[in-house]
MITOR-692300 format. One line per 4 residues: number of its first residue (from 0); their letters; for each residue z, x, y of N, C-alpha, C, O. Coordinates in nm, 2 decimals. Layout:
NUM> A> Z,X,Y,Z,X,Y,Z,X,Y,Z,X,Y | ...
end
This chain:
0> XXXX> 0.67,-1.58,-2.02,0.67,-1.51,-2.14,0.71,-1.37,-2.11,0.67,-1.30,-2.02 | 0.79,-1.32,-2.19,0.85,-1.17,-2.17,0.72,-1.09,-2.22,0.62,-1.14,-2.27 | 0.74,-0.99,-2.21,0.66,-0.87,-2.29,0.72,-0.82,-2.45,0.68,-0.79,-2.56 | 0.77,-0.84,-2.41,0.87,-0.84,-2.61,0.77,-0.94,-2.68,0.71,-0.88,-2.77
4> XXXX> 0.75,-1.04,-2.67,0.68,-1.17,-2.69,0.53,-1.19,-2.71,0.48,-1.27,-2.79 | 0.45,-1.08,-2.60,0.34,-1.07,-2.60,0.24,-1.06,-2.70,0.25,-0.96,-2.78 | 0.14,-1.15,-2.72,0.08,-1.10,-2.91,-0.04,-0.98,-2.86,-0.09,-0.96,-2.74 | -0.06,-0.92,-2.97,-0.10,-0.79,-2.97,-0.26,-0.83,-2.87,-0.28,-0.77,-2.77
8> XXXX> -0.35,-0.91,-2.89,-0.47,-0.96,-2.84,-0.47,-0.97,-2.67,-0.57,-0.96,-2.60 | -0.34,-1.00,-2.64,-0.33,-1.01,-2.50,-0.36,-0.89,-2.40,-0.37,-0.79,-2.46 | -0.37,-0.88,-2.30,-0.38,-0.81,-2.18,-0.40,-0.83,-2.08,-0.47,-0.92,-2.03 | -0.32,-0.73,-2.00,-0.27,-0.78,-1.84,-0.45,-0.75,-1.76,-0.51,-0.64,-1.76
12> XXXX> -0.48,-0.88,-1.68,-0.57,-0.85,-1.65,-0.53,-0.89,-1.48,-0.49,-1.00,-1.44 | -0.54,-0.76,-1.37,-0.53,-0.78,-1.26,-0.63,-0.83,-1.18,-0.75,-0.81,-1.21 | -0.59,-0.89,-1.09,-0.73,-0.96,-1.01,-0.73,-0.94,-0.86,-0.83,-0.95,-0.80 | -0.61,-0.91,-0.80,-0.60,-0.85,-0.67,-0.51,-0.77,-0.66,-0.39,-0.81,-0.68
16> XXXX> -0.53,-0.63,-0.61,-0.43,-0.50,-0.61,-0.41,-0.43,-0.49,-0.51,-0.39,-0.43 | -0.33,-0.42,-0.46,-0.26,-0.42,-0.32,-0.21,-0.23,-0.30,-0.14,-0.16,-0.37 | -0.26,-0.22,-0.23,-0.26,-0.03,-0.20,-0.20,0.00,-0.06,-0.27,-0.01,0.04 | -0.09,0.04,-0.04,0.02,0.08,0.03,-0.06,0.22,0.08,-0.10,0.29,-0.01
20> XXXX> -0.08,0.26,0.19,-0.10,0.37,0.22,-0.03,0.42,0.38,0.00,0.35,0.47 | -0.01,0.52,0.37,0.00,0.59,0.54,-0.06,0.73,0.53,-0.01,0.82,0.60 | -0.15,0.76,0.47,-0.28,0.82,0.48,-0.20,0.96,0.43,-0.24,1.06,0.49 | -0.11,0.98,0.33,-0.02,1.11,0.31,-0.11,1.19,0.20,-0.22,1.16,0.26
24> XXXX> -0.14,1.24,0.12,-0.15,1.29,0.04,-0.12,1.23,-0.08,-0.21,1.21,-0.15 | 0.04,1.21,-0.13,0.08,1.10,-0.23,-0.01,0.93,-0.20,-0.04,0.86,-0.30 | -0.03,0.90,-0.08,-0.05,0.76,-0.05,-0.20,0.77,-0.12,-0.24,0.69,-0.21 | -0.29,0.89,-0.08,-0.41,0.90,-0.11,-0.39,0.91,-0.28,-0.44,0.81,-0.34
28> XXXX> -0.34,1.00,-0.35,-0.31,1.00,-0.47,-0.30,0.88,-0.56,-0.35,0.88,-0.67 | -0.21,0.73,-0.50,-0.20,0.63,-0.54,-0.34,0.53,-0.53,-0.39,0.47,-0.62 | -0.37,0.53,-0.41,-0.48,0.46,-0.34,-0.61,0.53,-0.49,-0.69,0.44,-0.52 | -0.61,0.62,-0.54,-0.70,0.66,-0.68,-0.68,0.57,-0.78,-0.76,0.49,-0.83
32> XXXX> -0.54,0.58,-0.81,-0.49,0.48,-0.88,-0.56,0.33,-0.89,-0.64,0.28,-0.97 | -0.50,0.29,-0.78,-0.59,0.17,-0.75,-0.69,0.13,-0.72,-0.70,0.01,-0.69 | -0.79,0.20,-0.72,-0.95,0.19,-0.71,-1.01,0.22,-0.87,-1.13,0.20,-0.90 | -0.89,0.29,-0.97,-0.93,0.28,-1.08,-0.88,0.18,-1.19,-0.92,0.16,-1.31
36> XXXX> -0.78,0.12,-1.11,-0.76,-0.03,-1.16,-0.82,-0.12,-1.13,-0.83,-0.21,-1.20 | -0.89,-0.13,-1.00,-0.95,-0.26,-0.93,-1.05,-0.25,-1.02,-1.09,-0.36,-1.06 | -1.16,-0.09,-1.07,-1.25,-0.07,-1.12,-1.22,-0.15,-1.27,-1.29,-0.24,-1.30 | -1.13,-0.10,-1.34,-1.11,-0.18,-1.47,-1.10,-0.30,-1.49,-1.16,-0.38,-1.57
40> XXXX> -1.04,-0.32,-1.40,-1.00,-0.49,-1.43,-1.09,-0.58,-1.32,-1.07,-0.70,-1.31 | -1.18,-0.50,-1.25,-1.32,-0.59,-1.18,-1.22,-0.69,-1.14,-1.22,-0.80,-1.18 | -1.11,-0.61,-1.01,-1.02,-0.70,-0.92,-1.09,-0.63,-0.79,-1.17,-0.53,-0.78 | -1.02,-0.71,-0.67,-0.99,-0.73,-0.53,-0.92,-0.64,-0.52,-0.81,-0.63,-0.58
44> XXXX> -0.96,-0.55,-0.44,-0.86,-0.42,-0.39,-0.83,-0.46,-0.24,-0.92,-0.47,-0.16 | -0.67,-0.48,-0.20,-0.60,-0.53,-0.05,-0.55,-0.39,-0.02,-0.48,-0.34,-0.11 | -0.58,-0.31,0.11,-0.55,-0.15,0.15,-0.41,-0.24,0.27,-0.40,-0.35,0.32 | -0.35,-0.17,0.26,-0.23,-0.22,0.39,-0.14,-0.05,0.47,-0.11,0.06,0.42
48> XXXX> -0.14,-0.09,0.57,-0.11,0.03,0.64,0.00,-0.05,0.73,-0.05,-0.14,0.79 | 0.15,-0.01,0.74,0.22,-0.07,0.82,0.32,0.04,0.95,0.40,0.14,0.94 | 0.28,-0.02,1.04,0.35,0.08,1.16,0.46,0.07,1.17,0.52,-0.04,1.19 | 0.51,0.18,1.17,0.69,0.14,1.16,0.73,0.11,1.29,0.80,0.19,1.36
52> XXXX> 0.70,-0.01,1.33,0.74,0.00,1.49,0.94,0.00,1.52,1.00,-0.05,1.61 | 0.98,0.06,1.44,1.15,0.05,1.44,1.14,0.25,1.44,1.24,0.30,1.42 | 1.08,0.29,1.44,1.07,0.42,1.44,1.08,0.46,1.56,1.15,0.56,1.59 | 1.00,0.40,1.65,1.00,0.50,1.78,1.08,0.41,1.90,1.01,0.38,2.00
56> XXXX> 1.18,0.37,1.89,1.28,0.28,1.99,1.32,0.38,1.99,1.39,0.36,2.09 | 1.34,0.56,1.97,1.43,0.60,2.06,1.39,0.71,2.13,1.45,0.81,2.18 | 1.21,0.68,2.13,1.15,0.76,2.25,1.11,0.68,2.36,0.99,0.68,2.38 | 1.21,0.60,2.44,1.20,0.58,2.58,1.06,0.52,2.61,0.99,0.44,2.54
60> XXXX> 1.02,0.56,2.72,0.88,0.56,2.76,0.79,0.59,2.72,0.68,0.54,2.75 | 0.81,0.71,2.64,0.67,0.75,2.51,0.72,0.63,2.38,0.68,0.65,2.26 | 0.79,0.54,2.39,0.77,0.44,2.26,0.60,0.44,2.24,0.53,0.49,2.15 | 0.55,0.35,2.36,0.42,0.27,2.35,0.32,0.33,2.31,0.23,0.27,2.27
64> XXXX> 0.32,0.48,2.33,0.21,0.61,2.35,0.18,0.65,2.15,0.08,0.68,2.08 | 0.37,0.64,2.10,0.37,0.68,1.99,0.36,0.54,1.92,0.35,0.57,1.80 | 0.35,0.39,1.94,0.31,0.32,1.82,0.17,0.30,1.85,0.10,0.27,1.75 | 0.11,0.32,1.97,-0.06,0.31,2.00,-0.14,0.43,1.87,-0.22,0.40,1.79
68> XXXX> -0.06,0.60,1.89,-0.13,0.70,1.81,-0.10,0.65,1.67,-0.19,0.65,1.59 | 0.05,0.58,1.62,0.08,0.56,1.48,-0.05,0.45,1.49,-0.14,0.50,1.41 | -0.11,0.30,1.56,-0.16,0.24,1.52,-0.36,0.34,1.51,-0.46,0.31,1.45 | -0.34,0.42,1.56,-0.47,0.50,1.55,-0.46,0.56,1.39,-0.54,0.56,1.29
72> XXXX> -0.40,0.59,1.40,-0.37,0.65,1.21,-0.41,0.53,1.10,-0.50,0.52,1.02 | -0.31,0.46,1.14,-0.32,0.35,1.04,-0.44,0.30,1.01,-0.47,0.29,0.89 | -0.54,0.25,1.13,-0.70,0.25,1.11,-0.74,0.35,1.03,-0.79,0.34,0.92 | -0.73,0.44,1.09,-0.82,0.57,1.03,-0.81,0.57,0.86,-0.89,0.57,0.77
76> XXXX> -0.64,0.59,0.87,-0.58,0.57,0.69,-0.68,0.48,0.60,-0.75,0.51,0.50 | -0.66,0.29,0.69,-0.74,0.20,0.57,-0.85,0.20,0.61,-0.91,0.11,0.57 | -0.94,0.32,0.70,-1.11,0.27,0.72,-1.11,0.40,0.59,-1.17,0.36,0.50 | -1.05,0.52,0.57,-1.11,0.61,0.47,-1.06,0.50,0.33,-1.14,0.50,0.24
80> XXXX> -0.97,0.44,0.33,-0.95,0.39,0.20,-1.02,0.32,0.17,-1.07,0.32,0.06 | -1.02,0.23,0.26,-1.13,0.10,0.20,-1.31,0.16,0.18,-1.39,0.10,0.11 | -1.37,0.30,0.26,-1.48,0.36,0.24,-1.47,0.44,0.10,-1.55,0.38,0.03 | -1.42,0.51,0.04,-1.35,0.59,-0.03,-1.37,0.47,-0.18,-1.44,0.50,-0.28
84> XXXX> -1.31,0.34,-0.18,-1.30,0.22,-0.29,-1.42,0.19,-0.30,-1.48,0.20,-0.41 | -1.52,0.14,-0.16,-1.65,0.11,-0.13,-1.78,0.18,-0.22,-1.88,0.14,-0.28 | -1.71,0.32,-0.19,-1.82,0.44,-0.28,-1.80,0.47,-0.44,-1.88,0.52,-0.52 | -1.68,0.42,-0.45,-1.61,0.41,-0.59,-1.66,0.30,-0.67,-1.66,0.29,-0.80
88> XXXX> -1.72,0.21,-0.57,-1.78,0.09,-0.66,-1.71,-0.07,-0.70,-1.75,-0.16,-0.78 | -1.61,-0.07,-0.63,-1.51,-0.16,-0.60,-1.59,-0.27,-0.48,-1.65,-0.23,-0.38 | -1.57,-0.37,-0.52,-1.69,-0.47,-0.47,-1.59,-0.54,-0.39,-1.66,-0.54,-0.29 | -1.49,-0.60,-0.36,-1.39,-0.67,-0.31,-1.29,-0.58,-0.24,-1.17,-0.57,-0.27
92> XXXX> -1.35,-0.52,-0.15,-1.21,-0.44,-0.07,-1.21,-0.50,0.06,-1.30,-0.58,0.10 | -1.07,-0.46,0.12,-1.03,-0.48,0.28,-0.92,-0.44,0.29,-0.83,-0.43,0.20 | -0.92,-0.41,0.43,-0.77,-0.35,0.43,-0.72,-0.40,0.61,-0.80,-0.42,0.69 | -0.60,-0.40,0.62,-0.55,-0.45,0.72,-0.43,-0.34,0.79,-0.36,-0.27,0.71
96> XXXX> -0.41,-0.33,0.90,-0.28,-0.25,0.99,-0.20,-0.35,1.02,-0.26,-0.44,1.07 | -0.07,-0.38,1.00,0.04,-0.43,1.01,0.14,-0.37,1.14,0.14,-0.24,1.15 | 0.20,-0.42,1.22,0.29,-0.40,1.30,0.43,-0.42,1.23,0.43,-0.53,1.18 | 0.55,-0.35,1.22,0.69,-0.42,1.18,0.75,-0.29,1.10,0.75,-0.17,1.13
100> XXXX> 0.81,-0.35,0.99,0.89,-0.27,0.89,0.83,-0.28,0.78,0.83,-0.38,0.71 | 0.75,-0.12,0.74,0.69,-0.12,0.63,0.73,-0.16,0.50,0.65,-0.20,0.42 | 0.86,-0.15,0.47,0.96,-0.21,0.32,0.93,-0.38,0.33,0.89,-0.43,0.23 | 0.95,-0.45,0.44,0.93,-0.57,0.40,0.81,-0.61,0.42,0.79,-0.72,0.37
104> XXXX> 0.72,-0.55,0.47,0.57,-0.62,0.53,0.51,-0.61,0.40,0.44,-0.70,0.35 | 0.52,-0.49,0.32,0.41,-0.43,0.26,0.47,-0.54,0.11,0.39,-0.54,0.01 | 0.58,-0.60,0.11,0.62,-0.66,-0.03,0.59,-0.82,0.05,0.54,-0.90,-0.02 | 0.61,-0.86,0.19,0.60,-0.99,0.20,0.40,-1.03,0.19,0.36,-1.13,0.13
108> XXXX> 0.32,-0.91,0.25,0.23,-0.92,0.27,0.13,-0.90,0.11,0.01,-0.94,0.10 | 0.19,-0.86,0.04,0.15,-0.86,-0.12,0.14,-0.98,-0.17,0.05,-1.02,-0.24 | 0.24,-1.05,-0.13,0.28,-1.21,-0.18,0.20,-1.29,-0.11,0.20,-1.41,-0.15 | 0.13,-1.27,0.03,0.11,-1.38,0.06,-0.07,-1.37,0.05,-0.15,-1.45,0.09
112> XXXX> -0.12,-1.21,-0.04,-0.27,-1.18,-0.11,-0.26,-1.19,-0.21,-0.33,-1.11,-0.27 | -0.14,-1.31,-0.31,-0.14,-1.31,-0.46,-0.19,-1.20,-0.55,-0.27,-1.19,-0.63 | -0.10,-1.11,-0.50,-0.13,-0.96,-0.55,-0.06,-0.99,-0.70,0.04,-1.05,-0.73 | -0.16,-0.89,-0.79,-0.06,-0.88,-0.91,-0.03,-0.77,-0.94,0.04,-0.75,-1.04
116> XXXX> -0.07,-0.66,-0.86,0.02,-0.50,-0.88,-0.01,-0.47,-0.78,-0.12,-0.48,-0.72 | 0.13,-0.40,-0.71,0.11,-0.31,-0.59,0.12,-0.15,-0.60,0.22,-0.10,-0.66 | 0.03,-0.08,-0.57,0.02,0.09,-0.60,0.05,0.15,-0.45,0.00,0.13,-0.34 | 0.13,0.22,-0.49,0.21,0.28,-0.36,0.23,0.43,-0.43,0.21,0.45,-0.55
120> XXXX> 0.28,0.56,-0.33,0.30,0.68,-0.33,0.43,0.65,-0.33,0.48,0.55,-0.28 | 0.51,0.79,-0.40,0.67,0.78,-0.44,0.71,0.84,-0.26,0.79,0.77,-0.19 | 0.66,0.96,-0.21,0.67,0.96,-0.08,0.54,0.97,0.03,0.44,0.94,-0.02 | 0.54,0.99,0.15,0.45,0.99,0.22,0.51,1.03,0.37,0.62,1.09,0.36
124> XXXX> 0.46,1.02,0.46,0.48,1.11,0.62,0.41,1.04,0.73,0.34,0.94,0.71 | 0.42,1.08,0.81,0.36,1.01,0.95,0.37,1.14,1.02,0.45,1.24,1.00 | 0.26,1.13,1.13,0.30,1.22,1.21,0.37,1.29,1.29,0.36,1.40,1.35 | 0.45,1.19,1.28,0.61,1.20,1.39,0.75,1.23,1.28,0.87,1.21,1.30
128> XXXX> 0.64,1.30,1.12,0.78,1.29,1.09,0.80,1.22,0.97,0.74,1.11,0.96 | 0.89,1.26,0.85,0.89,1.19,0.70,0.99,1.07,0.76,1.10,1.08,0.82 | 0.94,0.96,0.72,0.97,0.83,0.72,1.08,0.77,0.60,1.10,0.65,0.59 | 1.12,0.85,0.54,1.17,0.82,0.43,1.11,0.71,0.30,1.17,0.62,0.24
132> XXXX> 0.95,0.77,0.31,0.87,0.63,0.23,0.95,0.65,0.09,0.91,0.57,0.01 | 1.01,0.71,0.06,1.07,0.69,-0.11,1.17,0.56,-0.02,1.10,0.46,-0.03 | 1.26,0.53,0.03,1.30,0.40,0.03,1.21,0.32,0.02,1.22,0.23,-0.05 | 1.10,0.33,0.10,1.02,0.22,0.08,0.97,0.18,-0.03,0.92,0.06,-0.06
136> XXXX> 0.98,0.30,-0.10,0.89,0.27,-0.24,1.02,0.18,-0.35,1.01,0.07,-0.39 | 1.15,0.29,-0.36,1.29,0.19,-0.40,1.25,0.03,-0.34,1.21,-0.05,-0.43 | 1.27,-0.01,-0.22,1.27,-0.13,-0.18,1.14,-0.20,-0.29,1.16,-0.28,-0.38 | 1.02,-0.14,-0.25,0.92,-0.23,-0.32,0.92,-0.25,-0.42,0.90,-0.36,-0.45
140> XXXX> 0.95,-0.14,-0.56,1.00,-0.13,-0.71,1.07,-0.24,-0.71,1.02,-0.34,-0.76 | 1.20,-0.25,-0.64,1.29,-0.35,-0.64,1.26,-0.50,-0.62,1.30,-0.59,-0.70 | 1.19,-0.53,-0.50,1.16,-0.65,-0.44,1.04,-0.75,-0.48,1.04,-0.87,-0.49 | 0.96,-0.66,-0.49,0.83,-0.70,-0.51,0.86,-0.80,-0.64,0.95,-0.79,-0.73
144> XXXX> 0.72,-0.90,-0.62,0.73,-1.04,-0.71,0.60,-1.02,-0.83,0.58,-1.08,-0.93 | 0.54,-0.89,-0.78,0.47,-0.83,-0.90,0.47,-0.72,-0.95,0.58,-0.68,-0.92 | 0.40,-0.62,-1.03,0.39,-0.55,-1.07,0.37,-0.43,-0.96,0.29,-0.44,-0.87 | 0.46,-0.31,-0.98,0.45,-0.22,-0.90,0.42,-0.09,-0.95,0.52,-0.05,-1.00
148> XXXX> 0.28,0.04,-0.96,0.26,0.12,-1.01,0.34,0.24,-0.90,0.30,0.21,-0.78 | 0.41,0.32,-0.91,0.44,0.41,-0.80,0.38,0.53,-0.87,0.40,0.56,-0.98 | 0.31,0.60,-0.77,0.24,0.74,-0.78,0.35,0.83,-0.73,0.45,0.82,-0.66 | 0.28,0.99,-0.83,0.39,1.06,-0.76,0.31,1.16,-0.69,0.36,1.24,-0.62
end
């Protein structure tokens, strides 16, 4: 059924919502978002944090030093988020750290928590450095098999 189509009585009711973060400022901004949707629509809130492990191939021997501190972030990012949803009153949270390429993890791993909206920040940062999360967010807009709210 399109949305053109939709009769007026209907409404989108989400039941698992998927929160993209790298703990930025905008990420946190979004992550609101979605603890005020999970709260409306009495859904499953999924926190996801993904390590850009293609980021640091070109520091040598500090690779391992710099995806070990990125994977210390990433905890820290979804333990405040998922605490943060927890106190908010969101009854169904968790959140998970990902290893890989955040554009595809964060759209493959939505699909495989039958997510029906993903809330993500239009940009975001890492410590080592802006990551270029606006592609990621383009990619996800683009790719994703559900609904995507992007924060700005």
């Amino acid at each position: 059924m399109d949305v053109g189509s939709r009769k007026s009585d209907e409404h989108v009711a989400y039941k698992v919502i998927v929160a993209a973060t790298d703990g930025s400022p905008s990420a946190q901004n979004a992550l609101r978002h979605a603890v005020t949707q999970a709260q409306a629509h009495n859904a499953s809130l999924r926190v996801i944090y993904v390590v850009n492990a293609h980021i640091s191939f070109r520091l040598g021997t500090y690779q391992q030093m710099a995806l070990d501190i990125l994977q210390e972030e990433g905890n820290r990012a979804v333990d405040e988020a998922v605490s943060m949803a927890k106190s908010s009153g969101v009854q169904d949270v968790s959140g998970v750290v990902l290893r890989g390429n955040p554009r595809q993890d964060i759209v493959a791993w939505s699909k495989e928590q039958d997510a029906d909206l993903i809330v993500l920040g239009s940009h975001g940062y890492s410590r080592f450095g802006a990551l270029m999360i606006g592609s990621v967010a383009d990619y996800v807009v683009h790719s994703a098999s559900c609904s995507v709210l992007l924060v700005r």
